[in-house]
GUVOMAR-200857 format. One record per residue (C-alpha): x, y, z; residue in one letter. Coordinates in pm, whole numbers, plus 50000, padded with zeros to 5 digits. Example, Ala and Ser with C-alpha at 12.3 -4.5 7.8 and 13.67 -1.06 7.14 Angstrom:
// GUVOMAR-200857
       x       y       z   resn
   51230   49550   50780      a
   51367   49894   50714      s
//
This chain:
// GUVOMAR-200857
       x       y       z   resn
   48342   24686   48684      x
   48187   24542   49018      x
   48605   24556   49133      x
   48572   24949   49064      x
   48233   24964   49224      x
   48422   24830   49608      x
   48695   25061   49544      x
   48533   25398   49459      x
   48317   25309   49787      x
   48639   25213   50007      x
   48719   25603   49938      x
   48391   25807   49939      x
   48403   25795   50333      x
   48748   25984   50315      x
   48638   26223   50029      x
   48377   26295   50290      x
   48586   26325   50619      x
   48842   26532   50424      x
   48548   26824   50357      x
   48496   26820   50751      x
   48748   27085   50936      x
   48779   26989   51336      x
   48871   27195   51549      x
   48945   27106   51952      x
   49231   27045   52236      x
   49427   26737   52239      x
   49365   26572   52549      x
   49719   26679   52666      x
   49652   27044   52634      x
   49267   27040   52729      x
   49280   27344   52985      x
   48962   27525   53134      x
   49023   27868   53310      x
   48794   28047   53563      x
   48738   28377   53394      x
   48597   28669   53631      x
   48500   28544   53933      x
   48284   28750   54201      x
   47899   28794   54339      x
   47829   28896   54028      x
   47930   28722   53719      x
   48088   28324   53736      x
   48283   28207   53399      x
   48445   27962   53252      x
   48627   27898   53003      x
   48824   27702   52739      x
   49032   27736   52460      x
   48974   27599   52128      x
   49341   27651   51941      x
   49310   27766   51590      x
   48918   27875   51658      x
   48875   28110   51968      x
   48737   28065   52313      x
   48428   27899   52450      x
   48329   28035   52734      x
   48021   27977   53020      x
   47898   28289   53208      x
   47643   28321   53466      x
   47543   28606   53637      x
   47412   28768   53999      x
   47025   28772   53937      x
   46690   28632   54058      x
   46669   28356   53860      x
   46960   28134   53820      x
   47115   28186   53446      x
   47384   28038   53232      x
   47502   28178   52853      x
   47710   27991   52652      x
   47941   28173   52384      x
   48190   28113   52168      x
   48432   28410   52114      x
   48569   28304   51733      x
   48856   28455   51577      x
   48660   28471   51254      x
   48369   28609   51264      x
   48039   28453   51056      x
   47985   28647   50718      x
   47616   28566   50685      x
   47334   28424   50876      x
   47291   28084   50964      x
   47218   27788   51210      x
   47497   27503   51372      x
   47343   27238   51513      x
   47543   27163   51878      x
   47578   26760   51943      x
   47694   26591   52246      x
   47968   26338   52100      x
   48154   26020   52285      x
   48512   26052   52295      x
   48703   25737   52121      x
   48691   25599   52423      x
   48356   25565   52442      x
   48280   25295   52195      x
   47919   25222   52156      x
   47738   25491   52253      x
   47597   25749   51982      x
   47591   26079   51994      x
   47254   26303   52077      x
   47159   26663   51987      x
   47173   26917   52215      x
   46998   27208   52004      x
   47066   27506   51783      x
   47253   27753   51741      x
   47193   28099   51577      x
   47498   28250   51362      x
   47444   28599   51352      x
   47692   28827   51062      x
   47943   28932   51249      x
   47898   28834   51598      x
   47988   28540   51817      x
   47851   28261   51857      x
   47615   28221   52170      x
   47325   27952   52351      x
   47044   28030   52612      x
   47041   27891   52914      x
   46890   27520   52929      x
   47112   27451   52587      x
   47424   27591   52803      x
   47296   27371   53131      x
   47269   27112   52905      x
   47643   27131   52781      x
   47768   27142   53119      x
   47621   26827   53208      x
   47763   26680   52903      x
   48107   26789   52982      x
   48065   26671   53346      x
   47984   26281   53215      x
   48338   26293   53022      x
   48123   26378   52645      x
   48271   26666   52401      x
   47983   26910   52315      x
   48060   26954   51954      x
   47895   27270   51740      x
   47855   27147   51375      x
   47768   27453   51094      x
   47872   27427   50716      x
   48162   27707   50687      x
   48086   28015   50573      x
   48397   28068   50379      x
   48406   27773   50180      x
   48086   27622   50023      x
   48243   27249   50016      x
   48309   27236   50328      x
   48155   27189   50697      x
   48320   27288   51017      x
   48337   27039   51386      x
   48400   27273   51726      x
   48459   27041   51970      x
   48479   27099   52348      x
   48708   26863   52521      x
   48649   26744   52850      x
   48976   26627   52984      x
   49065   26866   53277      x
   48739   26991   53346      x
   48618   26864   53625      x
   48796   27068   53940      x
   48783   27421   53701      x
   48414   27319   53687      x
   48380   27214   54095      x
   48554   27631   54135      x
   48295   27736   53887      x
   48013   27582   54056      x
   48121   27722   54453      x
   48120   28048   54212      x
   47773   28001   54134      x
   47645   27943   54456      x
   47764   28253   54616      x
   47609   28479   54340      x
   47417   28755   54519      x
   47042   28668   54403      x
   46949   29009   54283      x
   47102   29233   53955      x
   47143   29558   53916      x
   46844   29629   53744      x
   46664   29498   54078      x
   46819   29762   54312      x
   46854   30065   54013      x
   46531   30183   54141      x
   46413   30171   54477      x
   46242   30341   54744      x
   46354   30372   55103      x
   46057   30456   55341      x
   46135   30640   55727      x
   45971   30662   56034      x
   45815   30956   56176      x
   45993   31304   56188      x
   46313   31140   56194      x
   46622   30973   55971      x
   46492   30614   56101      x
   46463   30337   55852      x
   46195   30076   55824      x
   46345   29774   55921      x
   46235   29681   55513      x
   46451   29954   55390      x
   46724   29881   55611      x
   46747   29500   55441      x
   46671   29718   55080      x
   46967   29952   55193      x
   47231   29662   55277      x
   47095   29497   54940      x
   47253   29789   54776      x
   47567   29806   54983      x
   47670   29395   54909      x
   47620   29519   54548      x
   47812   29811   54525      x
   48081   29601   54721      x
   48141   29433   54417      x
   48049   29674   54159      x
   48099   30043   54221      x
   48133   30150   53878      x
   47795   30417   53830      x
   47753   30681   53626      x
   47525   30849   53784      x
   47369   30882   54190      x
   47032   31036   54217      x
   46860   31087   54566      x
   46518   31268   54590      x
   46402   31312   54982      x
   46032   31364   55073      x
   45856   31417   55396      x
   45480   31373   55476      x
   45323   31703   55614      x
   45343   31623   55967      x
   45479   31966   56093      x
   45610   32305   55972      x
   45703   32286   55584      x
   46048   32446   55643      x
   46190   32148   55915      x
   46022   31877   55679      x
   46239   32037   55392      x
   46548   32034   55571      x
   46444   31632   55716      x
   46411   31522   55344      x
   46723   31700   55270      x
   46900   31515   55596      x
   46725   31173   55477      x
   46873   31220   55133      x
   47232   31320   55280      x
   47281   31038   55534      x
   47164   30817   55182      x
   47449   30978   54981      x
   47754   30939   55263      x
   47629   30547   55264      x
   47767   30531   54895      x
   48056   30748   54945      x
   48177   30485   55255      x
   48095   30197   55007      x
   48332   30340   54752      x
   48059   30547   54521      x
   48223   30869   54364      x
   48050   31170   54568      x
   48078   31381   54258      x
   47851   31134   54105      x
   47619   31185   54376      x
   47326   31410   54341      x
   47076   31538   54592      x
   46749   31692   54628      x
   46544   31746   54893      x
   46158   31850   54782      x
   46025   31847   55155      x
   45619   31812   55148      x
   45608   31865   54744      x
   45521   31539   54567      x
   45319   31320   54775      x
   45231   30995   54642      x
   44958   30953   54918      x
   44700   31133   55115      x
   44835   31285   55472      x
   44488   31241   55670      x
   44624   30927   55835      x
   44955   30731   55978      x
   44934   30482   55714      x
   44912   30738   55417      x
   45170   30966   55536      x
   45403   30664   55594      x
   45431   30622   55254      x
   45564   30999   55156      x
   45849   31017   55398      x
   46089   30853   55175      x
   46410   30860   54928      x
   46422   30732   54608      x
   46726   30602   54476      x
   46820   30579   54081      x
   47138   30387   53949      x
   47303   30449   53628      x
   47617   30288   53495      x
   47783   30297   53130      x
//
């Protein structure tokens, strides 16, 4: 009996290993990839053969940002949670593992972490450890699934991913979608403000000149006759428009009004007041 006992225990830790499913590079054919790379969106990423891609995107904003996903070949048929672990490689004896946090499997979708989790990964992957995403599979009950990201080869696509980084333009789209250009007195003249708002809008469209849709509203204060300060709102809108055209904007996705003295947002009894209705407003739209 007790010679039954040892052997039945010699093989429980297989029966177990054999219900775990791994999936990761070899060491050999470890490869990370710079996805797109401009101002506005940084990635990287790596395949995981048999599973999908795992990928690392930040993009141009105020805040600095990093999403981790993982783009799986098979989709999740229900709703659950994986648990994400940093792991030692082999060669690592000695040193256990820690948890890096959860993940949310949503039916049908990939696989995806907020930021600190993601930051947290990267840092992982940069000390030689293989951020590894345990869930139990979704397609077999007895069974539990190990995605593994390997960190041989990362560190120079990572050092190219990082200069990335650095030169994202601090601003997003939504920040510039909306904005309001102010002028000086009876004239086409920026405020030195809107100039640096203006050139904001020009470094993005440099990289992104895919809108939908251009809308430019002109307004003058009531300094004068009614008729010039139409046509001036109409001229500050105008000069506005042939900006976007030079930077690569579709004119015929350009649309301008001028409303002249209509629509003040301020009282016109003083300098400061009327400074603030001679302006154009700008609105972005993209798909």
């Amino acid at each position: 009996m007790k010679k039954y006992l040892i052997s039945l225990c010699c093989l429980l830790p297989i029966a177990v290993s054999a219900n775990l499913r791994e999936y990761n590079a070899s060491v050999e054919n470890s490869e990370w990839t710079l996805g797109e790379q401009t101002r506005l969106i940084c990635e990287l990423k790596h395949p995981i053969p048999g599973y999908g891609i795992a990928s690392f995107v930040t993009q141009a904003s105020k805040q600095l940002n990093l999403e981790f996903g993982l783009d799986m070949l098979r989709l999740p048929n229900r709703y659950d949670t994986a648990t994400v672990y940093s792991v030692p490689p082999k060669w690592m004896p000695g040193i256990a593992q820690k948890m890096i946090g959860k993940m949310n499997l949503r039916k049908q979708y990939d696989g995806d972490l907020p930021s600190e989790s993601a930051w947290e990964m990267l840092t992982e992957l940069e000390k030689g450890f293989w951020p590894t995403i345990h869930y139990q599979d979704w397609n077999n009950r007895h069974d539990s699934v190990a995605v593994a990201l390997n960190s041989s080869n990362f560190e120079l696509s990572y050092l190219a991913f990082s200069h990335c980084v650095t030169n994202l333009l601090p601003y997003s789209f939504e920040d510039i979608a909306y904005t309001i250009l102010s002028y000086k007195k009876s004239s086409v003249d920026l405020t030195n403000y809107s100039k640096r708002r203006l050139d904001m809008i020009g470094d993005y469209l440099k990289e992104d000149i895919a809108l939908e849709l251009v809308l430019l509203d002109g307004y003058s204060d009531s300094y004068g006759g009614s008729w010039s300060n139409q046509q001036l709102s109409i001229r500050r809108a105008n000069e506005i428009r042939d900006y976007f055209a030079a930077q690569g904007v579709d004119s015929a996705r350009i649309e301008v009004t001028g409303h002249g003295e209509k629509r003040h947002v301020s009282p016109n009894d003083n300098e400061v007041s009327r400074a603030k209705n001679r302006r154009v407003i700008i609105q972005l739209a993209k798909l």
